[in-house]
C-alpha positions as CSV (number, residue, x, y, z in Angstrom):
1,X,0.0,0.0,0.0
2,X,1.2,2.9,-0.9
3,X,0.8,6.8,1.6
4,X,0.2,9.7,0.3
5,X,1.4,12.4,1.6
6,X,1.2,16.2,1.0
7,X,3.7,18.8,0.9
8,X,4.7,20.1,4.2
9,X,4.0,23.9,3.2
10,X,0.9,22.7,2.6
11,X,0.1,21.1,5.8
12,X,1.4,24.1,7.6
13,X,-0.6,26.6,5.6
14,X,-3.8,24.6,6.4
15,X,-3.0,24.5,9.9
16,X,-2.4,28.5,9.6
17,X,-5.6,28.9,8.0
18,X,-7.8,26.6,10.5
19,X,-6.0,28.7,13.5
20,X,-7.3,31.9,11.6
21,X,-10.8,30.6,10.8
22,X,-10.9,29.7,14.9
23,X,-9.5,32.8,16.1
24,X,-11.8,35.0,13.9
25,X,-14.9,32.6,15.1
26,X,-13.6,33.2,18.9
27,X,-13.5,37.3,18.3
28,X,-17.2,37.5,16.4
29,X,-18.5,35.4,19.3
30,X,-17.2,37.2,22.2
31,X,-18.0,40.8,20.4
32,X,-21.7,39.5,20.0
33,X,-21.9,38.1,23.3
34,X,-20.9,41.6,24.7
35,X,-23.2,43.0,22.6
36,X,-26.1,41.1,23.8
37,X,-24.8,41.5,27.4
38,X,-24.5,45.6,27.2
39,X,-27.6,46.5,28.8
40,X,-29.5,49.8,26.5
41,X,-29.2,53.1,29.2
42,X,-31.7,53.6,31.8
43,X,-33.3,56.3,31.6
44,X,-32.6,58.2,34.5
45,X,-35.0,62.2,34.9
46,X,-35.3,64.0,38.1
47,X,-37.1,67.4,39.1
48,X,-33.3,68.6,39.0
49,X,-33.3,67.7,35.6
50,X,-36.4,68.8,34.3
51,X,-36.2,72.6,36.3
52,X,-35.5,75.3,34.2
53,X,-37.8,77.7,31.3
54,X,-40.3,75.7,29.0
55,X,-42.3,77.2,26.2
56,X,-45.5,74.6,25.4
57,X,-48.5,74.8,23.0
58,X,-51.7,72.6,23.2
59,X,-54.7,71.9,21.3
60,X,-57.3,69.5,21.7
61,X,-61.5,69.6,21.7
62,X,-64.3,69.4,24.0
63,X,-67.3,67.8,22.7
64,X,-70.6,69.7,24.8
65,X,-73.2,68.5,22.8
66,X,-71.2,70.4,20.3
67,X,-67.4,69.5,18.6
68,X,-65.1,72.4,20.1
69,X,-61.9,72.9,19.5
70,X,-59.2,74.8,21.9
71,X,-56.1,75.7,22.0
72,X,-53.2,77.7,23.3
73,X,-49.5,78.5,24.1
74,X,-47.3,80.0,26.6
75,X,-44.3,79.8,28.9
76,X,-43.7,77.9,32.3
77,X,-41.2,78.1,35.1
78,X,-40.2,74.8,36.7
79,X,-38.4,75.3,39.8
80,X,-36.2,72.4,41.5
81,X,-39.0,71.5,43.8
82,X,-41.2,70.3,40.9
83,X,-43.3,74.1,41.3
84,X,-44.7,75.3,38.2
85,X,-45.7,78.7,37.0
86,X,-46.4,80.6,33.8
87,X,-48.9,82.2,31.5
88,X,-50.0,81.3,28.4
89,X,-52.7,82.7,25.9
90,X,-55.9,80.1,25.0
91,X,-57.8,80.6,22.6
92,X,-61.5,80.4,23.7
93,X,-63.5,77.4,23.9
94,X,-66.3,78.4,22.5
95,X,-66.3,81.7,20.6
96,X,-64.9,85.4,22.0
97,X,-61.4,87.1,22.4
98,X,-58.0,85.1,23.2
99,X,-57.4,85.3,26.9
100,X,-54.4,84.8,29.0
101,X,-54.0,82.6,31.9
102,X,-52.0,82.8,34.9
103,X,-50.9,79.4,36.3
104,X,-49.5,77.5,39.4
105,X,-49.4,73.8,39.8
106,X,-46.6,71.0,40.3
107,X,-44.9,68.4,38.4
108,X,-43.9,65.0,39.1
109,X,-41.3,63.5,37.6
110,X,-40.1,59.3,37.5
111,X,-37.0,58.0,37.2
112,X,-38.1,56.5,34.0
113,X,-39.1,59.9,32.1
114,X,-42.9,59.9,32.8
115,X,-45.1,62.2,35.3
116,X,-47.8,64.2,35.8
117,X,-48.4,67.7,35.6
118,X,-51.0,69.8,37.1
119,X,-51.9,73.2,36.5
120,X,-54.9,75.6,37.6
121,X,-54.9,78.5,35.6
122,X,-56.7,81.8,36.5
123,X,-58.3,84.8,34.6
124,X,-57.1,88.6,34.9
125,X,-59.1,88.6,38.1
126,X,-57.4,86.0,39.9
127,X,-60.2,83.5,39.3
128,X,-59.8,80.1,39.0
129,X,-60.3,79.3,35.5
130,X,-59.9,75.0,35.2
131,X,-57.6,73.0,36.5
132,X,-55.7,70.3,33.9
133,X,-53.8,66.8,34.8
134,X,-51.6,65.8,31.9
135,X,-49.8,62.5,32.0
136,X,-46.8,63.7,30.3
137,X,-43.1,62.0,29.3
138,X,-39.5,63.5,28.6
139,X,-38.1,62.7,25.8
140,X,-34.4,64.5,23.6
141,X,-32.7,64.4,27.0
142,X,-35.2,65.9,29.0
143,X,-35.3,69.3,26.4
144,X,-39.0,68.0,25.3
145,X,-41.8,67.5,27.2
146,X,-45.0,65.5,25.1
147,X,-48.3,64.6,27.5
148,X,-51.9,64.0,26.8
149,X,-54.8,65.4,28.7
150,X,-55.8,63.0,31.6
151,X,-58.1,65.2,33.9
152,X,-59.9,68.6,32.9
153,X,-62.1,70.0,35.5
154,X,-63.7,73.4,35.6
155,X,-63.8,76.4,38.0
156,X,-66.0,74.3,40.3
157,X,-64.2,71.4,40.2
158,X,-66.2,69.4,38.2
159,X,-64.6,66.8,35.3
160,X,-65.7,67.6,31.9
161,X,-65.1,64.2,30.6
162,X,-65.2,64.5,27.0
163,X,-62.4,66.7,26.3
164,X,-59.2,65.5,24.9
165,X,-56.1,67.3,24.2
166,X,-52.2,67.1,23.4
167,X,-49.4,69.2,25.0
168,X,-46.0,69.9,23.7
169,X,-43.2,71.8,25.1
170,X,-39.0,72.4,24.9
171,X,-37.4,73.8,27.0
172,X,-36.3,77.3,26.2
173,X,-32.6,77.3,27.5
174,X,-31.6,73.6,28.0
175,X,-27.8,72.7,28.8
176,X,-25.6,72.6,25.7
177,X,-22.6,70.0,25.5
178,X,-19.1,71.5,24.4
């Protein structure tokens, strides 16, 4: 019987190639196991975050027996407490002149980007006006603020359940990287 045998270059240069084939195997492997691994970032907002100058503009509709649509834009002040205060100009809900609010309320914030905001707002006169709950979320590094209208009650506290809105605000100034 006869052996065949191949040229030892060749031998080694197949050896050289399986060692490459294993080693580039290994690396892929390893990179997509660390890739898998790597959790995405956690959110992470605070009040601290959040604080600062915020313009915002809304519109939505109440439906009274009658379709009406509303809305309206302004500027609010969040402090680091979570305190809120601003104006902004609405346009009227159901026929007349544009009027301007005044309004105080608070702000909740959650570590995962989400709260609540709730503002009254008041007439020239000081009197109460409504008060609105928006379940709201911070998105673009807590610069923009989106929420939907959750709660609308009027001056005597009373829900008017078939309203619906949308908010959106930036904020005015936010922190720029260099």
């Amino acid at each position: 019987m006869k052996r065949i045998s191949a040229p030892r270059s060749r031998v080694v240069a197949l050896f050289v190639l399986a060692a490459l084939v294993l080693v580039g195997v290994a690396t892929v492997t390893a990179s997509a196991g660390t890739r898998r691994g790597a959790a995405a970032p956690t959110p992470a907002c605070s009040i601290a975050s959040i604080a600062g100058a915020w313009g915002h503009d809304f519109d939505g509709w109440t439906n009274n027996g009658a379709l009406t649509p509303f809305a309206g834009a302004g500027t609010t002040a969040v402090d680091g407490q979570g305190n809120v205060s601003g104006t902004e100009t609405s346009a009227p809900w159901f026929g007349g002149t544009p009027t301007v609010l005044t309004m105080s309320g608070t702000l909740s914030v959650n570590a995962d980007c989400t709260g609540t905001l709730t503002v009254r707002l008041y007439d020239q006169s000081s009197s109460l006006v409504r008060t609105e709950v928006w379940a709201v979320v911070y998105v673009d590094h807590e610069t923009a603020m989106r929420g939907t209208l959750a709660t609308l009650n009027n001056a005597g506290g009373f829900n008017i359940p078939s309203a619906s809105a949308t908010l959106n605000a930036d904020k005015l100034f936010p922190a720029t990287s260099q």
